[in-house]
N, C-alpha and C positions, 0 to 999 in steps of 0.2 A: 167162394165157400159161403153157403147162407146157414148162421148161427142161431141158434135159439137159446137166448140166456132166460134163466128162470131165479128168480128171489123168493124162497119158497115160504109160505107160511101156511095155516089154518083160516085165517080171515081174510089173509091179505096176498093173495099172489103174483106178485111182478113179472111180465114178460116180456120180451122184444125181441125181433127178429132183424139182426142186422148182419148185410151183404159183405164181406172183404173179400175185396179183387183188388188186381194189383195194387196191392197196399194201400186201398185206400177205404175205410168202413163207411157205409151208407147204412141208414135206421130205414129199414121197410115199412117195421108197424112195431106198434107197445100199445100194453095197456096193462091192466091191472084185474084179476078175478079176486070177486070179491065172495065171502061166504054170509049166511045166514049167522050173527054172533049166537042166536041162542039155538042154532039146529042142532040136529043127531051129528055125533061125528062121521058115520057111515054116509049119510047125504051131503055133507060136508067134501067130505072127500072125490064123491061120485060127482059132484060140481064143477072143481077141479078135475079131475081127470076126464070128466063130456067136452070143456072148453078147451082143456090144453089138442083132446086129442081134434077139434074142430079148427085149431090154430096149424097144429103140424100141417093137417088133410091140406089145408090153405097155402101155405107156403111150402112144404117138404124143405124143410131144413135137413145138411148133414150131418150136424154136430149139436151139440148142447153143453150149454156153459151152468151151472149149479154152483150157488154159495153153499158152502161146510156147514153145516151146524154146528152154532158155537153157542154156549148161555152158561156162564158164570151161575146163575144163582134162581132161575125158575126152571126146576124139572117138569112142571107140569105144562108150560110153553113148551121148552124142547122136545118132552114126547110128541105134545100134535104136530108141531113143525116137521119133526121127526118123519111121522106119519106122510102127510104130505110131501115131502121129498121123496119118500118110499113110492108113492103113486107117480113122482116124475119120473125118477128113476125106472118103474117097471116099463112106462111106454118108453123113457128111449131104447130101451133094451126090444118092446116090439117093433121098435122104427128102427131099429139098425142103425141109432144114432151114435157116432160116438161122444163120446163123456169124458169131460173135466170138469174136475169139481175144485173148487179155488176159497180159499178163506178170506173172511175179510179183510186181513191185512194184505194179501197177494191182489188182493182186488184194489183196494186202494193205492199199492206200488204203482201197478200196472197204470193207473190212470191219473194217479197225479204227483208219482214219485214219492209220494212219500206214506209210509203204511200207517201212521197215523191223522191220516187225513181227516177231516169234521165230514160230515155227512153232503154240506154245502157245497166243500170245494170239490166233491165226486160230482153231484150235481153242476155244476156249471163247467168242469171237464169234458163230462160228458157231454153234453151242449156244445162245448168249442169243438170238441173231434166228429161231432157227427153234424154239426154246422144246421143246427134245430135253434127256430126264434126265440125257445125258452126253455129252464129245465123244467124234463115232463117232472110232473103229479101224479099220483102222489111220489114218495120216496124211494118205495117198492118199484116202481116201474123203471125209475134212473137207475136204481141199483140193478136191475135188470139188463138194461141198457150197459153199465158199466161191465157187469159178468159175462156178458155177450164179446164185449171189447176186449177185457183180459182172454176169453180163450181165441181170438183172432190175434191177440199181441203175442199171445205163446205159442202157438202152432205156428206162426211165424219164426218163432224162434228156432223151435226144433225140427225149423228144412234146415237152418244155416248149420 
């Protein structure tokens, strides 16, 4: 099954494209889209969703792994984040991908047992499981890398 996990944000969006076959995950590709900080929201978005959909056309992924939206104390962050999930969300719906969407804490279980994990030890997990020289850069892209992993570690779960 080839995964597409997405870290979504406004400025910052994390991606990676990781393979699991028989149990075992390989990272194809990651990287990070980045936005204009002082552009239109609407070009903003249109940026994101040109490169995500130039990543799908690339790899055809069947799935997609999505972090929740979570934020304690800036509304004005979670609406654009918001936003931009909404824009992943709509192509995997035109890709016939299916969707799981996983919070940070299920994300952090999944990858280093423990849901309170530091942002480091997801980073260097995710490095030991997919057997990469170092963890990617920025943090966006690991964490990508990581939400890619949890929905390979769960759909695993739910054959058994």
């Amino acid at each position: 099954m080839r995964i597409l996990g997405i870290d979504p944000g406004i400025g910052r969006t994390g991606w990676a494209i990781v393979d699991f076959d028989k149990n075992t995950p390989k990272a194809i590709a990651y990287g990070c889209i980045e936005t204009t900080i002082n552009g239109e929201m609407p070009a903003r978005l249109l940026a994101i969703k040109q490169e995500l959909e130039r990543i799908i056309a690339s790899h055809n992924p069947q799935a997609l792994g999505i972090e929740d939206l979570f934020f304690a104390n800036n509304a004005k962050t979670a609406f654009a984040v918001g936003q931009a999930r909404g824009v992943v969300l709509l192509l995997a719906a035109e890709h016939n991908l299916s969707v799981g969407i996983y919070t940070p804490l299920q994300v952090k279980s999944a990858i280093t047992g423990y849901g309170k994990a530091e942002k480091a030890q997801v980073g260097k997990m995710v490095k030991v499981l997919l057997h990469l020289e170092a963890v990617p850069k920025p943090d966006d892209t690991a964490d990508a890398l990581a939400i890619a992993l949890t929905y390979a570690f769960s759909s695993k779960m739910k054959q058994k």
